[in-house]
C-alpha positions as CSV (number, residue, x, y, z in Angstrom):
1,X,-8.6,4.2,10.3
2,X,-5.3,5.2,8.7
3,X,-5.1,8.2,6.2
4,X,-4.5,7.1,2.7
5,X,-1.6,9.4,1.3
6,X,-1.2,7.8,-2.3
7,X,-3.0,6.3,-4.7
8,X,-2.3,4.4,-8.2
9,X,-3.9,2.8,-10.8
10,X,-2.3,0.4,-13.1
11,X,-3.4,-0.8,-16.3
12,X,-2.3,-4.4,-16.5
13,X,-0.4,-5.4,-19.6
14,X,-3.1,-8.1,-19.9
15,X,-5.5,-9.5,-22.5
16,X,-8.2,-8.7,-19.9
17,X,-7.2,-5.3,-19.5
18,X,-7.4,-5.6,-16.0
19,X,-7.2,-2.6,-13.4
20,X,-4.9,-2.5,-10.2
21,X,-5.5,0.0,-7.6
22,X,-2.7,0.4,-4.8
23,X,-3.2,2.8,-1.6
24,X,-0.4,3.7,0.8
25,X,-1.4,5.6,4.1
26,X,0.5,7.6,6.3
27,X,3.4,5.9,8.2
28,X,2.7,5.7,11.8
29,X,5.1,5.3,14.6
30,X,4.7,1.5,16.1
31,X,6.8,1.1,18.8
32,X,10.2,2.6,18.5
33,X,10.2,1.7,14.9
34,X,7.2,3.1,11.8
35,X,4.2,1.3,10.6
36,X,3.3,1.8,6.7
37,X,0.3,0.1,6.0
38,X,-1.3,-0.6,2.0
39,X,-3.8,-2.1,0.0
40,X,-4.0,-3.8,-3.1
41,X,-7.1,-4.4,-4.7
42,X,-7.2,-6.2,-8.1
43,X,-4.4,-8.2,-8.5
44,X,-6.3,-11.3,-7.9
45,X,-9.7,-12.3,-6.4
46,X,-8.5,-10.9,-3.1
47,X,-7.8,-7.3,-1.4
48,X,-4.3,-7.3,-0.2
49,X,-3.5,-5.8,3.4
50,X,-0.6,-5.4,4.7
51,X,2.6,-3.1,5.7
52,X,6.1,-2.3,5.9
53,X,8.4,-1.1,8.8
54,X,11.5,1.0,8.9
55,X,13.3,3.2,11.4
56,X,12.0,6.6,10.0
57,X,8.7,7.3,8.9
58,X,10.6,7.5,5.5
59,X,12.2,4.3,5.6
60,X,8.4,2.7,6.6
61,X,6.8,3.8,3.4
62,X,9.6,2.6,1.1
């Protein structure tokens, strides 16, 4: 299971009020390339999984 290294909350500008929560985990090297995964639960009914790639580990998390 990947490490998370971040996390945020955010206070949607809503009348609801509602709450976003967003985790990054530590970029991972995939291939010859890096693997950054996240989540994002809140915005919506479902959790949202997916991840970025880049040629650095810094590039992956951006």
């Amino acid at each position: 299971m990947p490490t998370v290294i971040a996390t945020r909350t955010i206070d949607l500008a809503s009348p609801s009020g509602s709450l976003v929560e967003v985790s990054i985990m530590r970029p991972e090297p995939d291939g010859n390339d890096y693997r950054c995964e996240f989540q994002i639960v809140g915005l919506g009914e479902k959790t949202i999984n997916s991840y970025g790639m880049g040629v650095d580990s810094t590039q992956g998390s951006s």
